[in-house]
mmCIF file of the N, C-alpha and C atoms, coordinates in Angstrom:
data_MODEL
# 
_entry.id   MODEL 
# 
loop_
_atom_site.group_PDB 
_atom_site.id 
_atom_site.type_symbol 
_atom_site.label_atom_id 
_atom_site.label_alt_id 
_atom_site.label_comp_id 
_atom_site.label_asym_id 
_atom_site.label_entity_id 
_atom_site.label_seq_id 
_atom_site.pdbx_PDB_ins_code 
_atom_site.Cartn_x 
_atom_site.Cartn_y 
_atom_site.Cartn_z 
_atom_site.occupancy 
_atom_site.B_iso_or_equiv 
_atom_site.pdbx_formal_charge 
_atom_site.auth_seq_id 
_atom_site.auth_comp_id 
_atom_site.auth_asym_id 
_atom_site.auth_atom_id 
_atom_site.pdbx_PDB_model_num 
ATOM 1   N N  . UNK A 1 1  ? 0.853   -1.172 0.000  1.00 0.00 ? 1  UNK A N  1 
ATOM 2   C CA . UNK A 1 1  ? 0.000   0.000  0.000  1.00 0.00 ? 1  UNK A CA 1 
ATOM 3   C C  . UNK A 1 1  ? 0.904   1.242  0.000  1.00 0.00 ? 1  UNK A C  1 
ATOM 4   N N  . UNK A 1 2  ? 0.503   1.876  -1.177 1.00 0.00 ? 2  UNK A N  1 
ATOM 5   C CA . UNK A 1 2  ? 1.378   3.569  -0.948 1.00 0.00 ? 2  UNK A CA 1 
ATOM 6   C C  . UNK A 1 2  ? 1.019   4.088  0.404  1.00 0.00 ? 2  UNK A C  1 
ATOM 7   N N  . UNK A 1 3  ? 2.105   4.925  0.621  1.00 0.00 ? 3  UNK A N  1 
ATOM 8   C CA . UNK A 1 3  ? 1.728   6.039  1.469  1.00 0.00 ? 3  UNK A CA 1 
ATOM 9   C C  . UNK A 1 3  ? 0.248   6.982  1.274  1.00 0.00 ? 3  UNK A C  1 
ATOM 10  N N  . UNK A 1 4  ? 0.491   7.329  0.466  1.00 0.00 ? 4  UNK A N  1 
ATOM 11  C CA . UNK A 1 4  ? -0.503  8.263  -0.089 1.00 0.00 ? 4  UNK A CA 1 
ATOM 12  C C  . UNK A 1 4  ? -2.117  7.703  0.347  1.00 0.00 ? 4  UNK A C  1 
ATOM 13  N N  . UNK A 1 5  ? -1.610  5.928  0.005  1.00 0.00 ? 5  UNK A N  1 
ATOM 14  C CA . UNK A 1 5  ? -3.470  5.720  0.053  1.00 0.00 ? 5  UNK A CA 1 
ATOM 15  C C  . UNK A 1 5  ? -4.138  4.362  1.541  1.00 0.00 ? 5  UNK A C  1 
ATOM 16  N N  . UNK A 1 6  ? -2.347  4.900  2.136  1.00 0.00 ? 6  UNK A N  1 
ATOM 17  C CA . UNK A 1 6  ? -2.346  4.569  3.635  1.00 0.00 ? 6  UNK A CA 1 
ATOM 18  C C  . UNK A 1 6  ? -3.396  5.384  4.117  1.00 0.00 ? 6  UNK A C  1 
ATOM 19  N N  . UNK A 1 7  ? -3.050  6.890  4.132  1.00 0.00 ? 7  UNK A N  1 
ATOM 20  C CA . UNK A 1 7  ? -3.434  7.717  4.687  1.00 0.00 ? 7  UNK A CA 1 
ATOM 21  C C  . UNK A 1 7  ? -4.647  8.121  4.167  1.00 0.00 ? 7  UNK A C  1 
ATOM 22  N N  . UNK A 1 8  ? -5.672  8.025  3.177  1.00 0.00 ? 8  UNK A N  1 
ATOM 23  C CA . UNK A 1 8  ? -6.654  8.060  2.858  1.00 0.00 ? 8  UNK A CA 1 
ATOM 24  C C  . UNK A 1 8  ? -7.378  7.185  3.924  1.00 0.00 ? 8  UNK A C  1 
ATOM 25  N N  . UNK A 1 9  ? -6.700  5.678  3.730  1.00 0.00 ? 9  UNK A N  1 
ATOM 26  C CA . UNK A 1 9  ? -7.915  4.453  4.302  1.00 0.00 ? 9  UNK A CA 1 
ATOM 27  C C  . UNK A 1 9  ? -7.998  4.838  6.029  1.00 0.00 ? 9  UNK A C  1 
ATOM 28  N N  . UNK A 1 10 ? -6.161  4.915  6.087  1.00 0.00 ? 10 UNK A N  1 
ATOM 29  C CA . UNK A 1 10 ? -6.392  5.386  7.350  1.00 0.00 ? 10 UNK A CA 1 
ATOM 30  C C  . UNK A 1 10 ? -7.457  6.328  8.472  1.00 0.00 ? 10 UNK A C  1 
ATOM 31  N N  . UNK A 1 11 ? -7.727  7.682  7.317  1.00 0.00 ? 11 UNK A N  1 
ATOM 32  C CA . UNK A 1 11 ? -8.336  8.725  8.234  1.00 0.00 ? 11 UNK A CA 1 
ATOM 33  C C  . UNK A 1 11 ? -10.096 8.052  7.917  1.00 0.00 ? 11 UNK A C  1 
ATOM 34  N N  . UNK A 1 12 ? -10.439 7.588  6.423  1.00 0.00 ? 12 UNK A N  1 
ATOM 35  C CA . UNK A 1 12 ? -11.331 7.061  6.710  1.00 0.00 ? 12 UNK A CA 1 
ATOM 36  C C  . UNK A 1 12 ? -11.806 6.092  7.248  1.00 0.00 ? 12 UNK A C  1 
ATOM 37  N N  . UNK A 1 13 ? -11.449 5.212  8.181  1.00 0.00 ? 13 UNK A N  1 
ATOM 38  C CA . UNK A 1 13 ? -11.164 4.084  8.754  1.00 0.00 ? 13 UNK A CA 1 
ATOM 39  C C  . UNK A 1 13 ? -11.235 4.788  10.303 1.00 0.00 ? 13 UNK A C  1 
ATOM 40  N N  . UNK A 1 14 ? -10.755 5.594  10.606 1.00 0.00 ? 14 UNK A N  1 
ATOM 41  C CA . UNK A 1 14 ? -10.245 6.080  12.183 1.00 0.00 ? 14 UNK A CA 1 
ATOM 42  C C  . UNK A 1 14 ? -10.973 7.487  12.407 1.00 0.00 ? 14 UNK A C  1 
ATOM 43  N N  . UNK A 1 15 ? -11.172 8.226  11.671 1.00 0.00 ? 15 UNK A N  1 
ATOM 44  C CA . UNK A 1 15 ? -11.354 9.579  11.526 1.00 0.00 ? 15 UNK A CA 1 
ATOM 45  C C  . UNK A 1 15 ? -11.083 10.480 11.663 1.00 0.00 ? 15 UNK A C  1 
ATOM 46  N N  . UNK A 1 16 ? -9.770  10.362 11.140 1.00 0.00 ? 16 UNK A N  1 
ATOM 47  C CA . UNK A 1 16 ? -8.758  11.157 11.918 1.00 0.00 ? 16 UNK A CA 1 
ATOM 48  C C  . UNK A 1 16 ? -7.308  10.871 11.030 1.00 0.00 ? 16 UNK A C  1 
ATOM 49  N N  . UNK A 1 17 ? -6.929  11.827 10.745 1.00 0.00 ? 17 UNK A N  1 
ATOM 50  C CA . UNK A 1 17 ? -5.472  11.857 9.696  1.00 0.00 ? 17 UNK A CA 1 
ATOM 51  C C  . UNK A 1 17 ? -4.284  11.231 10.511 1.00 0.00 ? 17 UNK A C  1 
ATOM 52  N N  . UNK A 1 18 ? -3.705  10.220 9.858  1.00 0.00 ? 18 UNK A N  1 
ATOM 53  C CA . UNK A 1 18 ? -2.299  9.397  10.886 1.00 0.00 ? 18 UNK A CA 1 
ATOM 54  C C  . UNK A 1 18 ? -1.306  11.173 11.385 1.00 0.00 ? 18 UNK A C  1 
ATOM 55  N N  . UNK A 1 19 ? -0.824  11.575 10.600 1.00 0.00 ? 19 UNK A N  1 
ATOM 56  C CA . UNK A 1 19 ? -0.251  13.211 11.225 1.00 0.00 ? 19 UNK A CA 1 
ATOM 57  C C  . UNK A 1 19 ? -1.175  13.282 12.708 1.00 0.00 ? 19 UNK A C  1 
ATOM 58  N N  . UNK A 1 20 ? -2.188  13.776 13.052 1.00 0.00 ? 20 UNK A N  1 
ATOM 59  C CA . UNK A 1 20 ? -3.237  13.911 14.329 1.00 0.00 ? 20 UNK A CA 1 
ATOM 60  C C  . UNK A 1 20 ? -3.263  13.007 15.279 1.00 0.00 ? 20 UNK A C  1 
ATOM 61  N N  . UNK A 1 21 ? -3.133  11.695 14.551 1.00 0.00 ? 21 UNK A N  1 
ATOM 62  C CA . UNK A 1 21 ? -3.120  11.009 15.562 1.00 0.00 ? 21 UNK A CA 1 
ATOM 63  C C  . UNK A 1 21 ? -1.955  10.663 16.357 1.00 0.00 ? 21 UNK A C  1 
ATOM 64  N N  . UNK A 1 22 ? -0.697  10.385 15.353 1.00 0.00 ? 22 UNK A N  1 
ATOM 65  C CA . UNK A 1 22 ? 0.090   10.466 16.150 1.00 0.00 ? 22 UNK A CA 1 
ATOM 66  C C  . UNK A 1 22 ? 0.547   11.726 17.132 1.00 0.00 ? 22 UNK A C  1 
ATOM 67  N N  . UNK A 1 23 ? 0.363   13.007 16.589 1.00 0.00 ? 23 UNK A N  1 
ATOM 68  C CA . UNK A 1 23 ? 0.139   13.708 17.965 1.00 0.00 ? 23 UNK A CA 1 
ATOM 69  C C  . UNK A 1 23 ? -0.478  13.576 18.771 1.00 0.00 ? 23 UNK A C  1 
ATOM 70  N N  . UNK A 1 24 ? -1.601  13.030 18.538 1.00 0.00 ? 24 UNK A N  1 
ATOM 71  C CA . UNK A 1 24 ? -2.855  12.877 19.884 1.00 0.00 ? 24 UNK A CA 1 
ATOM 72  C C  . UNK A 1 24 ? -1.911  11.680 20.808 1.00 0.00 ? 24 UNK A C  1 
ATOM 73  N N  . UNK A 1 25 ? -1.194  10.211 20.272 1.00 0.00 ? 25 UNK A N  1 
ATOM 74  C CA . UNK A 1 25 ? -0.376  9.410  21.180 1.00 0.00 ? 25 UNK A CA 1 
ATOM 75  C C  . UNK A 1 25 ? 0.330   10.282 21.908 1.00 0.00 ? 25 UNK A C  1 
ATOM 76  N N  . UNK A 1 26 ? 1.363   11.280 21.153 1.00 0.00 ? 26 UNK A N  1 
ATOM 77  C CA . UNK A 1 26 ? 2.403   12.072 21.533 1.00 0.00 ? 26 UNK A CA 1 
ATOM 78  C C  . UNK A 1 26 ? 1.712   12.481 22.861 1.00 0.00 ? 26 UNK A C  1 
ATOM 79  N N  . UNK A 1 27 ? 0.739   13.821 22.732 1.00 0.00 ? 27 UNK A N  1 
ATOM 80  C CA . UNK A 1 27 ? 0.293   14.492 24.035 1.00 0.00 ? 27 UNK A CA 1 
ATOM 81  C C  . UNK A 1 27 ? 0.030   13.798 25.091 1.00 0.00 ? 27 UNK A C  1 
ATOM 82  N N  . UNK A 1 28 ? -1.055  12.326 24.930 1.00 0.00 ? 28 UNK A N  1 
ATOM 83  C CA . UNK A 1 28 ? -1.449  11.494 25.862 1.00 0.00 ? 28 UNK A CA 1 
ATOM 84  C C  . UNK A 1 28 ? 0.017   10.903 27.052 1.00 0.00 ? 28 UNK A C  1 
ATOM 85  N N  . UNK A 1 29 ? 0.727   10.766 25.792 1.00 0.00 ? 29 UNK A N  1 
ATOM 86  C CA . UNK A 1 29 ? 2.114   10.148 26.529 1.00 0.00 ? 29 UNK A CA 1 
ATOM 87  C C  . UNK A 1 29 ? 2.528   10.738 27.308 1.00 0.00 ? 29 UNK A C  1 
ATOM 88  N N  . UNK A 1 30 ? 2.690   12.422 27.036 1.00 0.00 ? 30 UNK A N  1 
ATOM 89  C CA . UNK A 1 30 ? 3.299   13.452 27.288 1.00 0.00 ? 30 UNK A CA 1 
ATOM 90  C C  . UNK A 1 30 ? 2.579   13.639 28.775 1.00 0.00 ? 30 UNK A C  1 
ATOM 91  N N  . UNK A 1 31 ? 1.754   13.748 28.237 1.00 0.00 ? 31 UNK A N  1 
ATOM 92  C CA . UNK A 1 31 ? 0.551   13.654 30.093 1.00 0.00 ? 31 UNK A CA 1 
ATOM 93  C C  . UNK A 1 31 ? 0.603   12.744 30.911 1.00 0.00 ? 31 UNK A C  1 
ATOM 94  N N  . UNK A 1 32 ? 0.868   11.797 30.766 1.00 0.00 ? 32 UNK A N  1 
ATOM 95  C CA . UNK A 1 32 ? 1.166   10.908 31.433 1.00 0.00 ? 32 UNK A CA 1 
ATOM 96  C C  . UNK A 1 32 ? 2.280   10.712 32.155 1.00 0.00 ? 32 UNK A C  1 
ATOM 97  N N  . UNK A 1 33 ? 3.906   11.296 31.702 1.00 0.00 ? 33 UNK A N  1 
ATOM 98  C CA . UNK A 1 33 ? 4.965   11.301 31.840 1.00 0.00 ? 33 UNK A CA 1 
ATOM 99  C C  . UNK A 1 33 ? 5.065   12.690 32.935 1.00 0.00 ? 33 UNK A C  1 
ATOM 100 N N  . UNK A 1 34 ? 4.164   13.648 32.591 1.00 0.00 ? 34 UNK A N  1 
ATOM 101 C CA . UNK A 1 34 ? 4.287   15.188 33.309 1.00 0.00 ? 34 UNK A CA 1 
ATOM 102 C C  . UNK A 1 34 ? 3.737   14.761 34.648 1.00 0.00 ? 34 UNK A C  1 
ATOM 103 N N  . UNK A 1 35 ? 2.479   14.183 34.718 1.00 0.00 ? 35 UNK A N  1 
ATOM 104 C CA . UNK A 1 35 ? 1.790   13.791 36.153 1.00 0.00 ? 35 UNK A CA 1 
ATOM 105 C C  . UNK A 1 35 ? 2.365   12.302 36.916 1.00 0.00 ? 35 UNK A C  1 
ATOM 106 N N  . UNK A 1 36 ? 3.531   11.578 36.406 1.00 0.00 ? 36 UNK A N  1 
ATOM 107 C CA . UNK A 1 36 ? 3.686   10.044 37.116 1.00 0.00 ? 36 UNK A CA 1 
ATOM 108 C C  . UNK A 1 36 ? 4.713   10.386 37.187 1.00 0.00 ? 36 UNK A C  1 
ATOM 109 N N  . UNK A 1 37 ? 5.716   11.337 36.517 1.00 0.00 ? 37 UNK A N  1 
ATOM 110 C CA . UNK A 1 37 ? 7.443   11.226 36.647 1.00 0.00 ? 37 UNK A CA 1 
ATOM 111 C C  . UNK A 1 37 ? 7.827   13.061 36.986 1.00 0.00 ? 37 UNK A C  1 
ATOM 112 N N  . UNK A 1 38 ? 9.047   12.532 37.343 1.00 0.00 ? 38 UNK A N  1 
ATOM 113 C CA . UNK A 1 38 ? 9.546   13.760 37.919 1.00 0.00 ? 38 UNK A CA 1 
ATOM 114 C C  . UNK A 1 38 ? 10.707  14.292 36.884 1.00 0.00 ? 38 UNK A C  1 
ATOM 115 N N  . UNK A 1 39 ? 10.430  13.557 35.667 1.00 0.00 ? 39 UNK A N  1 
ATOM 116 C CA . UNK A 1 39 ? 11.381  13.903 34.202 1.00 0.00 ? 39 UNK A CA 1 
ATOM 117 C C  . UNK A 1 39 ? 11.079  15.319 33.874 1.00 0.00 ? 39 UNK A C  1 
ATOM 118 N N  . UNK A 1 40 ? 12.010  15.780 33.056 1.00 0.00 ? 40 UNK A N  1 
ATOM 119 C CA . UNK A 1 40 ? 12.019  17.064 33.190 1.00 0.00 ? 40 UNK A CA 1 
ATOM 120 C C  . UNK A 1 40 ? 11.090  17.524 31.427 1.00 0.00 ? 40 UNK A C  1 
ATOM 121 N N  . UNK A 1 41 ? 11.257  18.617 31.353 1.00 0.00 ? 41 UNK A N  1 
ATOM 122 C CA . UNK A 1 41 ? 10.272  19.066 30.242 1.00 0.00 ? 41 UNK A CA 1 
ATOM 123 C C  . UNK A 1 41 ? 11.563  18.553 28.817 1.00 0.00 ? 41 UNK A C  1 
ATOM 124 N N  . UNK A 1 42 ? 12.425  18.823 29.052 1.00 0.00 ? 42 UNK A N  1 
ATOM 125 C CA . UNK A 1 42 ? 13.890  18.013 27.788 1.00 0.00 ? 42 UNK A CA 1 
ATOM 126 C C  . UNK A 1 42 ? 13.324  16.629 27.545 1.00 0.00 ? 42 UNK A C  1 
ATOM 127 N N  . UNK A 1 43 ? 13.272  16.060 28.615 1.00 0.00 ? 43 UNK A N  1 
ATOM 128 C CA . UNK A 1 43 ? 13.577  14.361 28.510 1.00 0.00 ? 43 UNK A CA 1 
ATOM 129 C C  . UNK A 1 43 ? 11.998  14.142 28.271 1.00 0.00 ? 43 UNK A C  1 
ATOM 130 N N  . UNK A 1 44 ? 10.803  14.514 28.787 1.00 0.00 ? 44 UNK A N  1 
ATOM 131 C CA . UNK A 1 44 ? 9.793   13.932 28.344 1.00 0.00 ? 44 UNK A CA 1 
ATOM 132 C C  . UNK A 1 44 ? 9.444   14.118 26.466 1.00 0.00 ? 44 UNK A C  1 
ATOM 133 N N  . UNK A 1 45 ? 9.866   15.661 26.623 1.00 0.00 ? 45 UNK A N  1 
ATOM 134 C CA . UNK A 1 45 ? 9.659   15.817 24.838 1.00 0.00 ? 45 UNK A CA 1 
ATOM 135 C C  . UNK A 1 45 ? 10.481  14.810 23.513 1.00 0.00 ? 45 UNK A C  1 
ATOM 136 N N  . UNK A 1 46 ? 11.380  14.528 24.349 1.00 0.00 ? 46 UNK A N  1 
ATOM 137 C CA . UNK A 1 46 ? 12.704  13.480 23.576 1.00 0.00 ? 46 UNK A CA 1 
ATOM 138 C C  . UNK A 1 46 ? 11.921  11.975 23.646 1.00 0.00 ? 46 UNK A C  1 
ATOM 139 N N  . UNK A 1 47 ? 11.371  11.869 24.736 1.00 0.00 ? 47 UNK A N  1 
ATOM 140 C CA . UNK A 1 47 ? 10.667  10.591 24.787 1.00 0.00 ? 47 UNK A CA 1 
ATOM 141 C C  . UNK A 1 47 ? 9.600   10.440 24.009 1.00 0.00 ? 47 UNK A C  1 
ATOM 142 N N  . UNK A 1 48 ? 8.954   11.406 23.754 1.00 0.00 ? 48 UNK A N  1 
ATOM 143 C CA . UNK A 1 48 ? 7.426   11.136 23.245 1.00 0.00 ? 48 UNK A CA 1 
ATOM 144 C C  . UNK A 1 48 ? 7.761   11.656 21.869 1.00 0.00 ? 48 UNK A C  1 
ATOM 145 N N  . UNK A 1 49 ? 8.440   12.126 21.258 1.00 0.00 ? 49 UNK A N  1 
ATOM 146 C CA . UNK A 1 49 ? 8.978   12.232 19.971 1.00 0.00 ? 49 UNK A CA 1 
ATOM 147 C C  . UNK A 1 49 ? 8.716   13.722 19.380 1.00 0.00 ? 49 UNK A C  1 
ATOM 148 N N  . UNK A 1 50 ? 8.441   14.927 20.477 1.00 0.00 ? 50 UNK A N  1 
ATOM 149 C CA . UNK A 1 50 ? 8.665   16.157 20.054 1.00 0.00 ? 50 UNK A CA 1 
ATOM 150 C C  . UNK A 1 50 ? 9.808   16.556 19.464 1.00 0.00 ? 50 UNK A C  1 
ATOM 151 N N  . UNK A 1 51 ? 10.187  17.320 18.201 1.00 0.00 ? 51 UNK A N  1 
ATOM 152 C CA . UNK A 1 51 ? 11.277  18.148 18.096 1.00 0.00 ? 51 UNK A CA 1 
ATOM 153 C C  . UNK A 1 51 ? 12.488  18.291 19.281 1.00 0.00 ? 51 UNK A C  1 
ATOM 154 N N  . UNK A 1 52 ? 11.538  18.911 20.169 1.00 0.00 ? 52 UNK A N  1 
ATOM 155 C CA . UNK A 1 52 ? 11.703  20.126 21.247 1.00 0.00 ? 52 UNK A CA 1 
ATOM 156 C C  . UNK A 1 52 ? 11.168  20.360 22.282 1.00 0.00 ? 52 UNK A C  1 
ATOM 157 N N  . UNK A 1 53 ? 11.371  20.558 23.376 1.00 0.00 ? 53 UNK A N  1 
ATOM 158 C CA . UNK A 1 53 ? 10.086  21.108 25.024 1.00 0.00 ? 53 UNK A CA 1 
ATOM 159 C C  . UNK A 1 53 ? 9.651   21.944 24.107 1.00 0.00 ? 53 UNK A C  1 
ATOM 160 N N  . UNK A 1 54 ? 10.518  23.233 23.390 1.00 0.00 ? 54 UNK A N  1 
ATOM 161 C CA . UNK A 1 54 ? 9.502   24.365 22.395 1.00 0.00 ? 54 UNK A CA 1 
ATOM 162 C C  . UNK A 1 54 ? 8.166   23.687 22.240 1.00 0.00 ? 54 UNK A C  1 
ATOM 163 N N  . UNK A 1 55 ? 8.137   22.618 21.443 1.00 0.00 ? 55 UNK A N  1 
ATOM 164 C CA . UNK A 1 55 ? 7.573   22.305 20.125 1.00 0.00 ? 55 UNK A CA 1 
ATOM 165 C C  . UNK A 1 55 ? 6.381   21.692 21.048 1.00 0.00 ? 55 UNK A C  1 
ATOM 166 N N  . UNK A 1 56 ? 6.669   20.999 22.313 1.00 0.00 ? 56 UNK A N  1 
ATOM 167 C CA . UNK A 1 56 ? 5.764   20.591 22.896 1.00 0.00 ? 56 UNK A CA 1 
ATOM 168 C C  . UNK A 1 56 ? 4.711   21.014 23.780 1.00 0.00 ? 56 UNK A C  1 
ATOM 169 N N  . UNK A 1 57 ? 5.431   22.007 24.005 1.00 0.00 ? 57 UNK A N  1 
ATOM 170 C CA . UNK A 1 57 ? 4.702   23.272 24.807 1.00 0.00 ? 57 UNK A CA 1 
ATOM 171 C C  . UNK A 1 57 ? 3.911   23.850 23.846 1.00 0.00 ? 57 UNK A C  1 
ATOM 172 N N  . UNK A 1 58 ? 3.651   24.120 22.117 1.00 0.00 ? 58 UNK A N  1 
ATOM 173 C CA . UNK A 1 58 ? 3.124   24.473 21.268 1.00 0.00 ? 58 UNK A CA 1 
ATOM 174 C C  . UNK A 1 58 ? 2.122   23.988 21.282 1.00 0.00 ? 58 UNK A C  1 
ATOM 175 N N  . UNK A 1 59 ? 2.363   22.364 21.474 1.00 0.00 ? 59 UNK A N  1 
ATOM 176 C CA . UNK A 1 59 ? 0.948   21.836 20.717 1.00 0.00 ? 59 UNK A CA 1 
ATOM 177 C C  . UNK A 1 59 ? 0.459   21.417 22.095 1.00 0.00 ? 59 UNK A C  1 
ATOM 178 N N  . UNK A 1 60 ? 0.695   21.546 23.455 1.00 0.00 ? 60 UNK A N  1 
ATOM 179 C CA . UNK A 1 60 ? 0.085   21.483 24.731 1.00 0.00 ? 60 UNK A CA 1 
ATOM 180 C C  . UNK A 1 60 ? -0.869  22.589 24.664 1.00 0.00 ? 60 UNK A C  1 
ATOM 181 N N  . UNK A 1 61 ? -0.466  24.011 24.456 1.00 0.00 ? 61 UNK A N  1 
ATOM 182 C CA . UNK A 1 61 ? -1.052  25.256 24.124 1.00 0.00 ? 61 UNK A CA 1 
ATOM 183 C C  . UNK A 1 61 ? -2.160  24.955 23.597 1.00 0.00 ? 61 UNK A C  1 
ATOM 184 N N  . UNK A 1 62 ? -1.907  24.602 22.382 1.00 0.00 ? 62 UNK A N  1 
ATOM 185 C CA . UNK A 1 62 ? -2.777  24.142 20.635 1.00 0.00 ? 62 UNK A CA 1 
ATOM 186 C C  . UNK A 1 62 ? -4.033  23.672 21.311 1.00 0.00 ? 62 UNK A C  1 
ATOM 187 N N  . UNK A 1 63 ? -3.502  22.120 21.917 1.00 0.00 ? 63 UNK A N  1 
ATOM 188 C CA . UNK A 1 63 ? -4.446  20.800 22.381 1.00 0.00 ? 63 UNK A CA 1 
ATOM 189 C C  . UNK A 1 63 ? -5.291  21.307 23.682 1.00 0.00 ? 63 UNK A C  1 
ATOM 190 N N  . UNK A 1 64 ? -4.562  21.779 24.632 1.00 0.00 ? 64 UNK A N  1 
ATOM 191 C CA . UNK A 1 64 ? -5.412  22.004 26.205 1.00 0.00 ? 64 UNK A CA 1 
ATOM 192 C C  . UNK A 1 64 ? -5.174  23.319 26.652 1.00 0.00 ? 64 UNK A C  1 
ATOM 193 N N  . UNK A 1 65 ? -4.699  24.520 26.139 1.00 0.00 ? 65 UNK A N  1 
ATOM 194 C CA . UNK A 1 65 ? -4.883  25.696 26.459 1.00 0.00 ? 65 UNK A CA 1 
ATOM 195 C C  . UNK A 1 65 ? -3.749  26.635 27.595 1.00 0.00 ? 65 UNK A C  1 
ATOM 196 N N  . UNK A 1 66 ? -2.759  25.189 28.101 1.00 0.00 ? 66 UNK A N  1 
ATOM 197 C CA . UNK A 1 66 ? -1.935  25.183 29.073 1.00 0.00 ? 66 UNK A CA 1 
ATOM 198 C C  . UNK A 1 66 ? -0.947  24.903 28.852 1.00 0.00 ? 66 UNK A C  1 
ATOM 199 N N  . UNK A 1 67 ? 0.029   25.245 29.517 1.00 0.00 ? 67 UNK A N  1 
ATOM 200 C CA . UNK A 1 67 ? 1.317   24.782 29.118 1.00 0.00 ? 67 UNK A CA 1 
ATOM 201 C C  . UNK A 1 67 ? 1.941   23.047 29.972 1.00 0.00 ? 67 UNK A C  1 
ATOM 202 N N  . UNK A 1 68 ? 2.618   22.725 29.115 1.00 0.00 ? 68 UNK A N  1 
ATOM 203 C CA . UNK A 1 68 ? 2.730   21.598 30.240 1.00 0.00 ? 68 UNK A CA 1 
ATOM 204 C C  . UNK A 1 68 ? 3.126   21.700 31.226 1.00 0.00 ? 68 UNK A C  1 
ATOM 205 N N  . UNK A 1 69 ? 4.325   22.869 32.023 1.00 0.00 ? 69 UNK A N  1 
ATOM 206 C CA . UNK A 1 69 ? 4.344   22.920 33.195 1.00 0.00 ? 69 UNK A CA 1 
ATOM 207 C C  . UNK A 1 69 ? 3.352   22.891 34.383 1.00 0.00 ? 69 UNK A C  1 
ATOM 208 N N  . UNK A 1 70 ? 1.921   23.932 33.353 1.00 0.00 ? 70 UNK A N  1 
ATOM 209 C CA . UNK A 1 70 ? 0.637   24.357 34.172 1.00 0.00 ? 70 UNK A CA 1 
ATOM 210 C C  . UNK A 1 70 ? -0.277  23.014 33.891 1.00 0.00 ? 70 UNK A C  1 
ATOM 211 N N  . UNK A 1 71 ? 0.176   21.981 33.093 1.00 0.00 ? 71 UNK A N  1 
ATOM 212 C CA . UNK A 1 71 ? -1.196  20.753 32.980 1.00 0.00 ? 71 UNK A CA 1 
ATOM 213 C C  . UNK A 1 71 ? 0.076   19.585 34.208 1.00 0.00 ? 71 UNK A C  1 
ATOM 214 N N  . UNK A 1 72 ? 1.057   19.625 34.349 1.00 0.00 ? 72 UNK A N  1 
ATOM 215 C CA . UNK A 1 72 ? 1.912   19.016 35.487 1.00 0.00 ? 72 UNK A CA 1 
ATOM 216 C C  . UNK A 1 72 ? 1.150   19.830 36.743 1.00 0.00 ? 72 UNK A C  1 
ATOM 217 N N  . UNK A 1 73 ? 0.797   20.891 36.947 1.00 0.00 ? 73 UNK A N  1 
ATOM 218 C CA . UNK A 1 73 ? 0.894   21.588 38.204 1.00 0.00 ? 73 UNK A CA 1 
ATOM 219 C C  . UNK A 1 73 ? -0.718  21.187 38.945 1.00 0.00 ? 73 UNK A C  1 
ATOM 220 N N  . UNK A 1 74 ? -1.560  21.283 37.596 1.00 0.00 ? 74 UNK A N  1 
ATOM 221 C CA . UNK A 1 74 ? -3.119  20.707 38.056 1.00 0.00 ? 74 UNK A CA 1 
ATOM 222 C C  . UNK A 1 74 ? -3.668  19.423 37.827 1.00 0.00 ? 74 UNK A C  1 
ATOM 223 N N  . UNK A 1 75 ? -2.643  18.441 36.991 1.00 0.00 ? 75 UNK A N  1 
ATOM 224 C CA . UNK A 1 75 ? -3.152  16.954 37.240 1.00 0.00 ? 75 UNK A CA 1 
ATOM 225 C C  . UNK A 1 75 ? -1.777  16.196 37.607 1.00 0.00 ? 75 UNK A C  1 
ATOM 226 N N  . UNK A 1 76 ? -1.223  16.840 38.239 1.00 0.00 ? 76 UNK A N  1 
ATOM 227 C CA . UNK A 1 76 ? -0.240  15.679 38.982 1.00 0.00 ? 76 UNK A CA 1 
ATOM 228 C C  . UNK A 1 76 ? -0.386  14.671 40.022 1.00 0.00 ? 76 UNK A C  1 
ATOM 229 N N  . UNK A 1 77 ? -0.259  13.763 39.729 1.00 0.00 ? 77 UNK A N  1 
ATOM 230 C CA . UNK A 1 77 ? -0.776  12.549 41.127 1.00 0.00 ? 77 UNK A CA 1 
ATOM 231 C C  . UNK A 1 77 ? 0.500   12.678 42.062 1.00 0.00 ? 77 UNK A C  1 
ATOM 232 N N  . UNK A 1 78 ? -0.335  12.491 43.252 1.00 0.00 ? 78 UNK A N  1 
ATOM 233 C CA . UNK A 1 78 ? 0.890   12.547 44.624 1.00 0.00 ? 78 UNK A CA 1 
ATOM 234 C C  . UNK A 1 78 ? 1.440   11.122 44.614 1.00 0.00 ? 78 UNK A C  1 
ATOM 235 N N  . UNK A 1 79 ? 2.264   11.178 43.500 1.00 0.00 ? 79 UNK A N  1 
ATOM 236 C CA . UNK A 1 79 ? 3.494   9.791  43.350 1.00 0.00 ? 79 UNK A CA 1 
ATOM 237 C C  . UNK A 1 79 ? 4.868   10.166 44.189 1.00 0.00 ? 79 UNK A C  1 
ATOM 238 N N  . UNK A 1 80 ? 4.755   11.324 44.868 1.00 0.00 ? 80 UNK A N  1 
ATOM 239 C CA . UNK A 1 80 ? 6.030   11.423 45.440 1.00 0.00 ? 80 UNK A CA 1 
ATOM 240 C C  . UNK A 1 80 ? 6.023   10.879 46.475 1.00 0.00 ? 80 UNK A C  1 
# 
């Protein structure tokens, strides 16, 4: 299967363009890593496959209106 008509079956199949979704994994991950670990904003973005903390803090903005420091600060679980 081309690329090209991956991504057709794909978004019609899921509803949702593979580009989106894999950001949508990215952020979920990203949230997950901000509220269970005490990793820093470098190492979670490297993990979940951002560019950049920049880049991740962009689409945290984009996605939930917050930055990830401020979505760490109001859904962090007391794992310490």
């Amino acid at each position: 299967m081309s690329p090209r008509n991956f991504a057709r079956v794909f978004a019609r199949k899921m509803n949702i363009t593979p580009m989106k979704y894999v950001e949508k994994l990215r952020l979920e991950t990203a949230g997950r890593y901000l509220t269970e670990t005490h990793l820093t904003m470098d190492e979670i973005s490297r993990l979940c496959g951002f560019k950049n903390s920049i880049n991740m803090n962009r689409m945290f903005l984009q996605a939930f209106q917050v930055t990830p420091s401020q979505y760490r600060g109001r859904f962090c679980s007391s794992f310490q």
